[in-house]
N, C-alpha and C positions, 0 to 999 in steps of 0.2 A: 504494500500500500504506500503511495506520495503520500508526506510529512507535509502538513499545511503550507510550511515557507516554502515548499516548491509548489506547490499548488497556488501561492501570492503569486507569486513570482512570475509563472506562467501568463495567471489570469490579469496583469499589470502588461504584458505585449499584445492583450488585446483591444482591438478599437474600441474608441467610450461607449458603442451602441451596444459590443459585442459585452460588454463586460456588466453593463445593466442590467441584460437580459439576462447574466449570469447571477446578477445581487438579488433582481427578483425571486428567479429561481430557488437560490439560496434559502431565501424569507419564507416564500411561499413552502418549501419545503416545513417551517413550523406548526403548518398551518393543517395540522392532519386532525380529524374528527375522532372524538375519543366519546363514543357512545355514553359510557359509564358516568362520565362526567358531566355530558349535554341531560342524561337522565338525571341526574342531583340538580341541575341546574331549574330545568322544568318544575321538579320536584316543589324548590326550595320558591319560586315564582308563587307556583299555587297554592303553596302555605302559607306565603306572604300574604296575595289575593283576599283569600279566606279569613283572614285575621282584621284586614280593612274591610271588609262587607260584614263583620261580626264586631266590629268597632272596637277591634283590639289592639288595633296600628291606626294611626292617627298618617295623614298625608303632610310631609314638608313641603315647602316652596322650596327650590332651587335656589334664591334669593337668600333664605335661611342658611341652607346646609353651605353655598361657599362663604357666608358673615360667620361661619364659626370658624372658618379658616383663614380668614384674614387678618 
């Protein structure tokens, strides 16, 4: 297997179009769907949901939540 600094190296003689399309690549390679996790995620949604229509979460304004980070 190329050790990354030849793998720079290389991808550094290619033209700047060539070499985007290689960053993208890269990126997009993070970008893989992990079932298990998009299911907690849904999960954690409709529990949330259910908690504001049972008037157990109260809705912020956006307004709010970045004024506590400022």
């Amino acid at each position: 297997m190329v050790d990354t600094d030849t793998l720079f190296k290389e991808a550094l003689l290619l033209d700047p179009k060539k070499r985007a399309e290689l960053i993208d690549k890269l990126l997009s390679s993070f970008d893989k769907l992990d079932t298990e996790v998009d299911a907690l995620w849904v999960s954690e949604a409709e529990d949330r949901i259910k908690a504001y229509e049972q008037e157990k979460m109260r809705a912020v304004s956006l307004e709010d939540v970045l004024r506590k980070y400022k």
